[in-house]
C-alpha positions as CSV (number, residue, x, y, z in Angstrom):
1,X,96.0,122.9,117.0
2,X,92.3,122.8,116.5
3,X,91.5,126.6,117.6
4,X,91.2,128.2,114.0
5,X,88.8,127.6,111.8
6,X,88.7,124.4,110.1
7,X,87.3,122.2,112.2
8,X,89.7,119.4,112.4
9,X,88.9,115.3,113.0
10,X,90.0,114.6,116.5
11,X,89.9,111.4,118.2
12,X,91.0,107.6,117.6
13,X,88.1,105.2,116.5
14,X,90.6,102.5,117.9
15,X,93.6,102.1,119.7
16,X,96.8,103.8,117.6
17,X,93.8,104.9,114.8
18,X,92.6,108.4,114.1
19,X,93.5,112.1,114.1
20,X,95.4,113.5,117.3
21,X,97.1,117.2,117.4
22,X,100.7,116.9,119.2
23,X,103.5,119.1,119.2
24,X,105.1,118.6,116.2
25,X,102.0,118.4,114.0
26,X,99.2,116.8,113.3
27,X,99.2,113.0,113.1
28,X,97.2,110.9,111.2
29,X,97.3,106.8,111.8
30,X,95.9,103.8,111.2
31,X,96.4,100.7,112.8
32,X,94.8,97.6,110.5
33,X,97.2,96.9,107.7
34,X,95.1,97.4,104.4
35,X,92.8,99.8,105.8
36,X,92.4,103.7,105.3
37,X,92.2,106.7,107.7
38,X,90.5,110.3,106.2
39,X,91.3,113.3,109.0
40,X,89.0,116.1,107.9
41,X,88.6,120.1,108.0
42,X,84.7,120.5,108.2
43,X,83.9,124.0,108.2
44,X,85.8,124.9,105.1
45,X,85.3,124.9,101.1
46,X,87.0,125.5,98.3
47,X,86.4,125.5,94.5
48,X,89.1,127.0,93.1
49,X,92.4,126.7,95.0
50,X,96.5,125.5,95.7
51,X,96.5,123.6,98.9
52,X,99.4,122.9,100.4
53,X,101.2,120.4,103.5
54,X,104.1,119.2,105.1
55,X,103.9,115.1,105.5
56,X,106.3,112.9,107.2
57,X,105.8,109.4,107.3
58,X,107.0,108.0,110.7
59,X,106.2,104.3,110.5
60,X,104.1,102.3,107.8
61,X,106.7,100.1,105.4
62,X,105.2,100.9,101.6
63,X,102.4,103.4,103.6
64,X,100.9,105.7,101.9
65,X,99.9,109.4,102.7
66,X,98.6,112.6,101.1
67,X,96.2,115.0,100.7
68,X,92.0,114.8,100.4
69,X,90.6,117.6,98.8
70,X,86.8,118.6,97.2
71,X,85.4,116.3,99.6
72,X,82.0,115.8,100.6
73,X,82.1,114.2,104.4
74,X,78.3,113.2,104.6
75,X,79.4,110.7,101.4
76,X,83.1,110.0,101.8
77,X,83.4,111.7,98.3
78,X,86.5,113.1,97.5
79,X,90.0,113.5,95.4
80,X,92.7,111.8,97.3
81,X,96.8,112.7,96.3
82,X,99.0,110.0,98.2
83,X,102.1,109.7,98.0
84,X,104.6,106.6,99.2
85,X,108.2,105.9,100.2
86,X,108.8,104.4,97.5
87,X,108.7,107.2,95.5
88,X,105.1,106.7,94.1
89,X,102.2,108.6,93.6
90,X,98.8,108.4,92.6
91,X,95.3,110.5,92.5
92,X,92.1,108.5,93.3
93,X,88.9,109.9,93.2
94,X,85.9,108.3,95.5
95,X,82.4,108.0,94.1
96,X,79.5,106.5,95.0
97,X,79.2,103.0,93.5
98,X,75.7,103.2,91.1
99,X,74.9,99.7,92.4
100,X,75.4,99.6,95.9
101,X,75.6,103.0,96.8
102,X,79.1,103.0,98.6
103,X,82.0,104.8,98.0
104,X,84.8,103.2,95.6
105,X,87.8,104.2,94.6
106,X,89.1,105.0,91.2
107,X,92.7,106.1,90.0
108,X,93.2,109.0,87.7
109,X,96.7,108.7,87.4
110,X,99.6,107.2,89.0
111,X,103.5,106.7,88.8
112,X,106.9,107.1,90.2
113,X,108.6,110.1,90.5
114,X,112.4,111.4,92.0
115,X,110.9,114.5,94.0
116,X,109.5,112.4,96.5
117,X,111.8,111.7,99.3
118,X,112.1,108.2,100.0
119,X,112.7,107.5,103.6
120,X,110.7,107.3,106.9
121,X,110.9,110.2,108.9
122,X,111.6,112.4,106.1
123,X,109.3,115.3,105.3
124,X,107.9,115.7,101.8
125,X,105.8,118.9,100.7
126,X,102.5,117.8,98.4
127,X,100.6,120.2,96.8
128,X,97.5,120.9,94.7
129,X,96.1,123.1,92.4
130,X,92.6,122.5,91.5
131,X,91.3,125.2,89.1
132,X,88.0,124.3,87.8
133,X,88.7,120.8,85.9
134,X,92.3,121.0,85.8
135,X,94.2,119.0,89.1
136,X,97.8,119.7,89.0
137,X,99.8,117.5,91.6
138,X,103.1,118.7,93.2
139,X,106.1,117.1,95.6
140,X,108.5,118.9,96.9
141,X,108.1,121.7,94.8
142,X,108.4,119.7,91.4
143,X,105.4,119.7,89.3
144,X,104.6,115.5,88.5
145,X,101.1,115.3,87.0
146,X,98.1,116.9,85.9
147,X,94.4,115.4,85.6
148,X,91.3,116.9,83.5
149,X,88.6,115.7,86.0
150,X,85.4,117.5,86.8
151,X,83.4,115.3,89.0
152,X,83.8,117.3,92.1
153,X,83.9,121.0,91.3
154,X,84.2,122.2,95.2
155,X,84.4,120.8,98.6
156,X,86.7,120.6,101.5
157,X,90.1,119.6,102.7
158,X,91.3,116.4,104.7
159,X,94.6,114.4,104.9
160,X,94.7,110.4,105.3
161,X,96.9,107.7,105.6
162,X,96.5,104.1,103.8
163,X,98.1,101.3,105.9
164,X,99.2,99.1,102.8
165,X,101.1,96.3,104.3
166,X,101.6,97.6,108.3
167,X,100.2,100.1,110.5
168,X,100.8,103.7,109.3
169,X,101.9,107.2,111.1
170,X,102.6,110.3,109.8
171,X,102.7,113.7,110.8
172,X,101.5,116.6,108.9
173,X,102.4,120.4,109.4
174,X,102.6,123.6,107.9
175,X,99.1,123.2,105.9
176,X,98.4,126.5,103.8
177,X,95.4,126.7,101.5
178,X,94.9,129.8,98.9
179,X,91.5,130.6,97.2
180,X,91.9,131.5,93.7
């Protein structure tokens, strides 16, 4: 629930879209096919740290989920780990665009990898490690990638889903952070 002290996103901007606590976690959904949905923890940072969750993805064919991290909420900067069904993965990283002053999006690295479990309704355990400029990247306990990268050096935490070709659901639980 919403009672410690991160200061979690609650609420739908529209119908089957947004961030809702319920009993078996917390969800994170977005409705529009293409579109994206950031959940985030507002009263925390971090510069140094492993941060860890739980994500099931309960609907969303080729969805994608994962884990925002060294985000700045006033922006919509941040990292972003997602991870698919389909056994992919990637890191993006959000800046501001230099011409129009929006955020865009920007991979860092990407591929496929046998840790991730590959079917809806199956939980998969992400993980970071962001220690200055290195970003490790983590599924179910297998190490898969690591990123020199030092255009954010703190920030918060969040989670999102990416509707990539339906709407998307998934449910995240068990979210642990450690400050190293």
């Amino acid at each position: 629930d919403n009672t410690g002290p991160g200061k979690w996103d609650v609420g739908a901007s529209n119908p089957h879209t947004g961030c809702t606590f319920m009993s078996d976690g917390y969800h994170v959904s977005e409705a529009q096919q293409g579109f994206f949905q950031p959940c985030l923890a507002h009263a925390m940072t971090f510069d140094n740290f492993a941060y860890q969750v739980s994500m099931t993805i309960n609907k969303g064919f080729r969805g994608q989920g994962g884990l925002l991290f060294r985000t700045n909420s006033t922006n919509g900067l941040y990292y972003f780990f997602r991870i698919s069904i389909d056994g992919s993965y990637a890191l993006d990283i959000y800046t501001l665009n230099s011409q129009t002053g929006k955020p865009q999006a920007r991979t860092l690295t990407t591929g496929l990898t046998p840790a991730i479990t590959t079917h809806l309704g199956t939980a998969n355990q992400l993980a970071v490690i962001a220690r200055g400029r290195q970003l490790y990247l983590f599924a179910n306990g297998t190490y898969i990638a690591k990123v020199v990268d030092g255009t954010f050096s703190s920030g918060g935490i969040g989670l999102a889903v990416l509707g990539t070709n339906a709407p998307i659901d998934a449910t995240f639980s068990d979210a642990q952070v450690w400050k190293m």
